[in-house]
C-alpha positions, 0 to 999 in steps of 0.5 A, spaced: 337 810 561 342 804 562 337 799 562 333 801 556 334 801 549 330 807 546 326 806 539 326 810 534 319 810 530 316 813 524 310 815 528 308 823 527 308 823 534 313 817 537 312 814 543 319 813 546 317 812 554 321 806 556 315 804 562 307 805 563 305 809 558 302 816 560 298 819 555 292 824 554 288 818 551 288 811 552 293 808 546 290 803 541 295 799 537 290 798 530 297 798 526 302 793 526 306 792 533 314 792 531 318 787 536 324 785 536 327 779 536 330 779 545 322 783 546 318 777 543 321 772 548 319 776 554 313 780 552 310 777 558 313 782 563 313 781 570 305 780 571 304 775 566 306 768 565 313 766 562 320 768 564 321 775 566 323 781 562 330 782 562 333 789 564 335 791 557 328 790 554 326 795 549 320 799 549 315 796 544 314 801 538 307 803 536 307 803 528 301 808 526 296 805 521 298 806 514 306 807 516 311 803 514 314 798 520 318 803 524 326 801 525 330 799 530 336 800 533 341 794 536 340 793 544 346 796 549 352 792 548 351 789 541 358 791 537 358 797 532 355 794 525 352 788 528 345 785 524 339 786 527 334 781 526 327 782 522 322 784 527 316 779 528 309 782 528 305 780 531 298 782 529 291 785 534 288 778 533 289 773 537 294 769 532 300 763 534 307 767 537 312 764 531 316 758 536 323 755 534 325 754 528 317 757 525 319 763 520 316 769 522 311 773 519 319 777 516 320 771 513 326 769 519 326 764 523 325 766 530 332 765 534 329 764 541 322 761 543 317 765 545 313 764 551 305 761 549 301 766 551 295 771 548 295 777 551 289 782 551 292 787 548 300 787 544 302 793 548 306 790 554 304 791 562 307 798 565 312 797 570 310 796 577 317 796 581 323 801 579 331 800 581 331 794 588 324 792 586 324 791 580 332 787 581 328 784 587 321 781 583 326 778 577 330 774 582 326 769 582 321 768 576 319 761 579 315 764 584 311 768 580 310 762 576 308 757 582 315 753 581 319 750 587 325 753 589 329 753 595 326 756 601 329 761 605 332 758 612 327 758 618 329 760 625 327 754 629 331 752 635 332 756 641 339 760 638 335 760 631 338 753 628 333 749 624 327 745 628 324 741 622 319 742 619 315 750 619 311 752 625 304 750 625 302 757 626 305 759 618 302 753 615 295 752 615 289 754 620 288 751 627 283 745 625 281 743 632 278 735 629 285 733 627 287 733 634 283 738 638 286 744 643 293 739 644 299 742 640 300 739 634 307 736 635 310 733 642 312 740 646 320 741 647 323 737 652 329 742 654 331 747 651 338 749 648 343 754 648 342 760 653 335 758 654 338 752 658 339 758 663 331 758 663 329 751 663 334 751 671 330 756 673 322 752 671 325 747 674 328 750 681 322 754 682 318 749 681 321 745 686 321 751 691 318 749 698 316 756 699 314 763 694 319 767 697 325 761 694 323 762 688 323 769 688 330 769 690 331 764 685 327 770 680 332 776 683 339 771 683 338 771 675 337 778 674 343 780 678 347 775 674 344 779 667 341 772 665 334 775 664 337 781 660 340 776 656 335 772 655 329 778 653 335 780 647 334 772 644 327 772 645 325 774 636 330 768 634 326 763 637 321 759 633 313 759 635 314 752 638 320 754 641 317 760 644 311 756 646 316 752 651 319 758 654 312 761 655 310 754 659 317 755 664 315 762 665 308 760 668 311 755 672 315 761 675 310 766 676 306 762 678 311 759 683 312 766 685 306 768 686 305 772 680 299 768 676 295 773 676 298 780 674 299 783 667 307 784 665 306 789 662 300 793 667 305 800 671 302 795 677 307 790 676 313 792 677 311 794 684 311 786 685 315 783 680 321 783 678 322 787 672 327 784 668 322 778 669 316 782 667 320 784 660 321 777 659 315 775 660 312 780 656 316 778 651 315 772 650 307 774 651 308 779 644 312 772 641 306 767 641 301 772 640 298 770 647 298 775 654 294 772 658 298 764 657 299 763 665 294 757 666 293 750 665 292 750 657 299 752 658 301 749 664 299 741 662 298 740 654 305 744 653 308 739 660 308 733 658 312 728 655 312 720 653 315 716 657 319 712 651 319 714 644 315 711 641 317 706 635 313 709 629 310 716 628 302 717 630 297 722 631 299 727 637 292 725 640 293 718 640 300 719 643 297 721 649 292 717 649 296 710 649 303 711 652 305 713 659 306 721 660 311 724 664 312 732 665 317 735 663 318 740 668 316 737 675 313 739 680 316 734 685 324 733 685 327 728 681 328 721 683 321 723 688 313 720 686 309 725 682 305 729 686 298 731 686 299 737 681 303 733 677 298 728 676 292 733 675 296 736 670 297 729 667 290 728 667 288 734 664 292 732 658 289 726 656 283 728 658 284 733 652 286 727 647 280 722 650 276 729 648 278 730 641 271 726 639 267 731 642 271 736 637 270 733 631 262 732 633 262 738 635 263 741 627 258 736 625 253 738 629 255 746 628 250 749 622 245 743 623 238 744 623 235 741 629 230 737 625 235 734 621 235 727 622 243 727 623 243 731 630 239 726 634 244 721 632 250 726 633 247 728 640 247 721 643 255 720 640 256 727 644 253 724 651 257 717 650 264 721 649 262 724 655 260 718 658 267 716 657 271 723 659 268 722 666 270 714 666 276 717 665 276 722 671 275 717 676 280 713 674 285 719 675 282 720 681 285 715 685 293 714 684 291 723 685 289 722 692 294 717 694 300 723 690 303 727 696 303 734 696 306 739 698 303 747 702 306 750 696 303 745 691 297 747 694 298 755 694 299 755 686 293 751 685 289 755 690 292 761 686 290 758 679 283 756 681 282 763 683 284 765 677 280 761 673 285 758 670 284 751 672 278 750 666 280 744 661 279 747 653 275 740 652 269 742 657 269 749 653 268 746 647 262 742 650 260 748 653 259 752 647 256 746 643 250 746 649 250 752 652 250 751 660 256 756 661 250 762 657 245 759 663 249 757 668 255 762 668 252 768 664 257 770 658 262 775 662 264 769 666 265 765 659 270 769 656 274 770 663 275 762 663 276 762 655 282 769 655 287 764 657 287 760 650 290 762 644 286 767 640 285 761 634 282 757 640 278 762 642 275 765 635 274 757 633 270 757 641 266 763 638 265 760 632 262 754 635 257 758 639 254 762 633 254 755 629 251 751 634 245 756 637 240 752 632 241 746 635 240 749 643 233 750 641 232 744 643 232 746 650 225 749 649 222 744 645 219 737 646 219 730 645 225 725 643 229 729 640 229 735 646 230 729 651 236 727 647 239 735 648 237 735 655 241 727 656 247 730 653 247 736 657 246 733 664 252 728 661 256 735 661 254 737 668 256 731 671 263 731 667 264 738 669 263 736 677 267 730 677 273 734 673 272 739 680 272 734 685 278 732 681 281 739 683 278 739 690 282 733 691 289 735 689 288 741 693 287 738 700 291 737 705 289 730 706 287 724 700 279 725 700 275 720 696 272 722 690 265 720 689 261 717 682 256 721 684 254 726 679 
């Protein structure tokens, strides 16, 4: 072959194969093994530590016992005549590789260094990669060494430029005790490039004053081609990116009335516009995510700061401390925010105040209910409810006094039936406590938890196996239950507020918003 040096041995039977070794019965070097000097320095391989094996490697002779050493001819590309240098033999036992300037066991010192290793066996690993493989697994030895190297450029911004750092998504698994169901960097104030043509759209049909001004928005950018173009850019978009494209998709169906139907159902397209179901449907497959038309994605991915905050801090505590606007509004510009503005506002920094109610969560998730700690977690767990509802009451009178709008109160109604309106942090409390398995049977459970992403889900399910040891304290008595039995009555009268908190934004009129449970 062109990228290997066939060696001769003296062997009654010699063993020339360049790559694995395939004989009848397995082959033991009992002898000495023959090396040549370029071989010693890259015995390790392409599966073992230390630098790769070069191309014009030689395959290792195997010198019978009582043989003399076998001779080896000079590697392709060394001129006519030129000296070969001594082998260097390296013994079965577990002995010192000859090092720069060390004399080998031939008496030459060794010209190259060989790598500190102590392989099992002296015959080098077979082959695993012939021809683009093999030229593709010694391109970069140092990332089978664990060694830095430049990383290949990221698809980041919406025409495939750089976003700073990698998505979240490719890095780690969701750790909801780091900042809860929040995203874990501020969402996309606006898009660039060709999706510029999609942010107008979310922007227009919010504002629409009926259903059929948006759908007419909707059909107007299909005839000019510009859903078409955006469905063929959709694989260029970084997962955060995506996740900004999906929250002005469900501003426009929802807009539109389509809310509740599936892209990619035959039935939708007898109702929708096509080009708009493919580019939903995309996007969709893009996160990972079909059923994202609610209010996870509506409110935590609709929200910005206000001012830029001075220095870097957690996400949580961004939406706890400063002043939150939305990005696509559903009031005009230069026009007071309107109930559903306000409603998703609430539910955002609801989900930052909750985020204590996750972290107890994972303290209280395979605890025994005779542990001392769980009684005391229980009692934190019905203060933070406590201050998520206080918090609920304070949203409500600047929500009553918003104006609103007939068609801010269709897609309310719409998302409500849908059940689409369920804050993620009311169903960490749930699967904590259990009242959804009593109070909503598990069927309504999971149709409230399909609109969150799937490692929302999986963790929600995770915390339902985890915290059932603690449920039992609904059948016990004494002070430990009472406490269980406080911080589910905390978790009834939170989750009444929140739907006096929408009832309000749906009415015609501003109704007060009672303090009773």
């Amino acid at each position: 072959m062109g990228d290997t040096a066939i060696t001769k041995t003296t062997t009654a039977g010699p063993v020339t194969a360049a790559g694995t070794v395939t004989t009848a019965e397995p082959v033991r070097a009992t002898g000495p093994v023959t090396l040549t000097t370029a071989e010693a320095a890259t015995v390790a391989g392409p599966g073992g530590p230390g630098p790769a094996r070069p191309a014009h490697a030689a395959a290792l002779p195997v010198a019978s016992p009582g043989t003399s050493p076998a001779t080896t001819e000079p590697a392709p590309g060394s001129p006519p005549g030129a000296d070969v240098p001594s082998t260097a033999l390296i013994p079965s036992g577990p002995e010192t590789p000859p090092g720069p300037g060390r004399p080998s066991a031939a008496g030459t010192p060794s010209a190259t260094p060989a790598p500190a290793a102590t392989p099992t066996s002296p015959l080098p690993p077979p082959r695993r990669a012939t021809g683009p493989a093999r030229a593709e697994e010694t391109t970069h030895p140092a990332a089978r060494e664990g060694k830095s190297q430049p990383a290949a450029p990221r698809q980041g911004r919406a025409d495939g430029g750089p976003d700073g750092p990698a998505d979240a998504a490719t890095i780690a698994p969701h750790d909801p005790c780091a900042h809860g169901f929040l995203p874990e960097r501020p969402p996309v104030r606006s898009l660039i490039g060709t999706w510029t043509r999609l942010d107008a759209m979310a922007r227009a049909a919010a504002v629409a004053p009926d259903r059929e001004a948006a759908v007419a928005l909707v059909e107007r950018a299909h005839r000019a081609e510009e859903l078409a173009a955006l469905r063929q850019r959709v694989s260029r978009l970084s997962l955060r990116n995506a996740e900004a494209a999906a929250m002005r998709i469900a501003v426009i169906a929802v807009s539109c009335g389509w809310c509740g139907i599936d892209p990619q159902a035959p039935a939708a397209r007898e109702v929708a516009d096509e080009a708009f179901l493919d580019l939903w449907a995309a996007i969709a497959h893009r996160i990972g995510h079909d059923q994202f038309v609610a209010l996870p994605t509506l409110a935590l991915h609709n929200w910005a700061p206000e001012r830029k905050p001075r220095r870097h801090i957690p996400i949580d505590q961004l939406a706890r401390t400063e002043t939150l606007v939305p990005i696509v509004r559903w009031a005009p510009e230069g026009q007071p925010l309107s109930r559903l503005d306000r409603l998703m506002l609430a539910a955002t920094r609801l989900e930052a105040h909750g985020i204590w109610l996750f972290r107890l969560a994972e303290t209280l998730a395979g605890r025994s209910p005779d542990d001392s700690s769980t009684p005391t977690a229980l009692r934190r767990l019905v203060r933070v409810q406590h201050a998520l509802r206080a918090q609920l009451l304070a949203e409500a009178a600047e929500l009553s006094a918003a104006p609103a709008t007939p068609q801010q109160r269709a897609v309310l109604g719409a998302l409500a039936g849908q059940g689409a309106l369920e804050p993620p942090v009311l169903q960490a409390a749930d699967a904590v406590l259990g009242i959804g398995a009593r109070r909503l049977r598990e069927g309504r459970r999971q149709l409230l938890r399909r609109h969150l992403p799937a490692q929302h889900r999986a963790w929600l399910s995770a915390m339902d196996r985890h915290c059932a040891p603690v449920r039992t304290l609904a059948h016990r008595g004494g002070p430990d239950a009472a406490v269980y039995r406080e911080a589910q009555e905390s978790l009834i009268a939170l989750r009444r507020t929140y739907t006096a908190l929408v009832q309000a934004a749906a009415r015609p009129t501003g109704a007060r918003l009672t303090r009773a449970a």
